[in-house]
N, C-alpha and C positions, 0 to 999 in steps of 0.2 A: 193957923190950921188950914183958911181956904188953901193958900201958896201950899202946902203938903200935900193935899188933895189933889191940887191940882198938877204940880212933878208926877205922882205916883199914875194919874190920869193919862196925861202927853202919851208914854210909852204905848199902852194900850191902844191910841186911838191912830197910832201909829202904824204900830202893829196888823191893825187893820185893814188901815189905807194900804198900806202895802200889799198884802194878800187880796183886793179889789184890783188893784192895777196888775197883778202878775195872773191871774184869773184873766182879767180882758186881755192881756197878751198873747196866752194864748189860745183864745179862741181864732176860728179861720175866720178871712177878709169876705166878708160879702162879694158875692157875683158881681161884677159891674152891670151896669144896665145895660140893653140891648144896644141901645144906642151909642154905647161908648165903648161897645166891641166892632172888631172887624167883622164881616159879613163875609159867611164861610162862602154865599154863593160868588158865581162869577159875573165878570160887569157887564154890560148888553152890548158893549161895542162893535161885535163882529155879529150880528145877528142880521144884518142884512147885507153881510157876504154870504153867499151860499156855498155850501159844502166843494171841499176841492175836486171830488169824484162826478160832482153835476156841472162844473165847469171847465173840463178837462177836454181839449179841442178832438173830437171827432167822435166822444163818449155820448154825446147826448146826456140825459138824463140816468142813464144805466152805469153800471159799474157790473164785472165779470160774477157773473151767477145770478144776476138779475132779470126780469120780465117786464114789461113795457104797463104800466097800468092801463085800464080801461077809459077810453075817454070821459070827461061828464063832470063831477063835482061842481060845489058853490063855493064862489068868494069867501074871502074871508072878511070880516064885517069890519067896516070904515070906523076903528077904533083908535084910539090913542091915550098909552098907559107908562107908566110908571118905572121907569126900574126899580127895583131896591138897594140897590147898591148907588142910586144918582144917576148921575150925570141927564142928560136930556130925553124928554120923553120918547117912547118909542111908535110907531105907527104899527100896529098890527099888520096892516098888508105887505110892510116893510120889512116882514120876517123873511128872510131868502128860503126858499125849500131846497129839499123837501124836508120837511120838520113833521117831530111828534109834541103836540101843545097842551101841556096836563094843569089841570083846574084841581087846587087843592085846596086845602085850608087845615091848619096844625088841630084843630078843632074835630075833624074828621077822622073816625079809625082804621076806614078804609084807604082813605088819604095818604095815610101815616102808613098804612103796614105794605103800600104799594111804593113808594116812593125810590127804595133802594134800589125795584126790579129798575126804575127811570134812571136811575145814577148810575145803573149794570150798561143800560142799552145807550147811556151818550160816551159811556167809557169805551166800549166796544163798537163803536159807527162813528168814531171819530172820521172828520174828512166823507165821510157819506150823508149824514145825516146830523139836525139839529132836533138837538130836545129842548124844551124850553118849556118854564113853568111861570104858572100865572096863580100870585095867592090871592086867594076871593076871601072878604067879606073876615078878615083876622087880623090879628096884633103881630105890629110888629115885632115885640119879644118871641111873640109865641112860633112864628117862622122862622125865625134865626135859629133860636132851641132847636127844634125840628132840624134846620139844616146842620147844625153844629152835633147833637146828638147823630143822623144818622149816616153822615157825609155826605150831603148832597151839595153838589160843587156848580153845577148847570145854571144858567142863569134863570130869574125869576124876577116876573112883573107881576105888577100890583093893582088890584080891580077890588078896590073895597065897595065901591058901589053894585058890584055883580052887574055891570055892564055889558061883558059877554055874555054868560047865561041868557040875559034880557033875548041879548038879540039873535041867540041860537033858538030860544023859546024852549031853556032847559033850566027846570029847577034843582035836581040833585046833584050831586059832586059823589067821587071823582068823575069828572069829564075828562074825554082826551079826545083829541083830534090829530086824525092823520093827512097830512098837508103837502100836496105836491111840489115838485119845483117849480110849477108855475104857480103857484100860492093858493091853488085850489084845495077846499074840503073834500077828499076822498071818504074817508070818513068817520064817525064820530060815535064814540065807544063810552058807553055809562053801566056798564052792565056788572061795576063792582071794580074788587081790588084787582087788578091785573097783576101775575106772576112774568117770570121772564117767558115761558114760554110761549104765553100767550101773548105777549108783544112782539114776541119777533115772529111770530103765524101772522098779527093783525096787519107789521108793517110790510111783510114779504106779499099779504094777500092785496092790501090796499094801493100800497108806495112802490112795489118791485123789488122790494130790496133783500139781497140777502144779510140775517143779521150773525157775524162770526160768530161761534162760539165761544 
């Protein structure tokens, strides 16, 4: 009687097992983790070459449709930070200008709903100008997302200590900084989400530069 029972049983439990395994098939494969994807951004290697248009023999600093800035600005603070992407760390003053240097964090919404207008103006100043970003005080998934989500391709250092902040003596984010080609602070903009137009005002008023359209 058990041995009948238990023929009549098998099938069923079979049955089962089956319809579990073809269920887990197919559901979709888990995201990888951040760390085991590629990093949308790009690697910090040429960040202290400077733009081809500011080393171009007899151009000076200027490139056509541009203005000379004002003398003056402060250094930029004896830092030394991270890439994300690896390789060796980088020197903040070691940034070649003229650069725009934006303080973000995936955490931020004004961070976040600015960031494309920064991917618009390193696409568009390519050879004039370096954008470069610095993620403060965030998770490494949570910037990759961010950069993978919104295309942001520019390279990005990493300040989880809020080290710059410290020594600008600024607590809120977005920060951005407008950075000569002598690596001077022109100047340093917190005043919210920045659109494109108001980047290429800030960098033509600060930097000289004219930004194409």
């Amino acid at each position: 009687m058990n041995r009948r029972l238990a023929l009549l049983v098998l099938p069923l439990l079979l049955a089962v097992a089956g319809c579990t395994a073809d269920k887990a098939s197919d559901e979709p494969a888990p995201r990888p983790a951040a760390a085991e994807r590629p990093s949308p951004f790009r690697d910090c290697a040429t960040l202290g070459t400077a733009p081809t248009a500011a080393t171009t023999p007899g151009s000076g600093t200027k490139t056509p449709g541009t203005t000379a800035p004002a003398a003056g600005g402060q250094a930029l603070p004896e830092l030394t930070l991270s890439c994300f992407t690896g390789g060796a760390p980088v020197a903040l003053r070691s940034v070649a200008g003229p650069a725009v240097i934006n303080v973000w964090a995936s955490w931020c919404p004004p961070c976040r709903k600015e960031l494309p207008a920064f991917q618009r103006l390193s696409q568009r100043t390519t050879g004039q100008l370096q954008v470069v970003g610095v993620n403060s005080r965030d998770s490494r998934s949570g910037a990759q997302s961010i950069g993978e989500d919104f295309g942001v391709r520019f390279p990005i250092l990493v300040d989880q200590g809020e080290a710059l902040q410290r020594e600008l003596k600024r607590n809120a984010i977005p920060l951005t900084l407008f950075v000569d080609a002598d690596g001077r602070i022109r100047h340093i903009d917190a005043s919210g989400a920045l659109d494109d137009a108001q980047l290429a005002k800030l960098v033509r008023q600060h930097l000289g530069l004219t930004v194409p359209a």
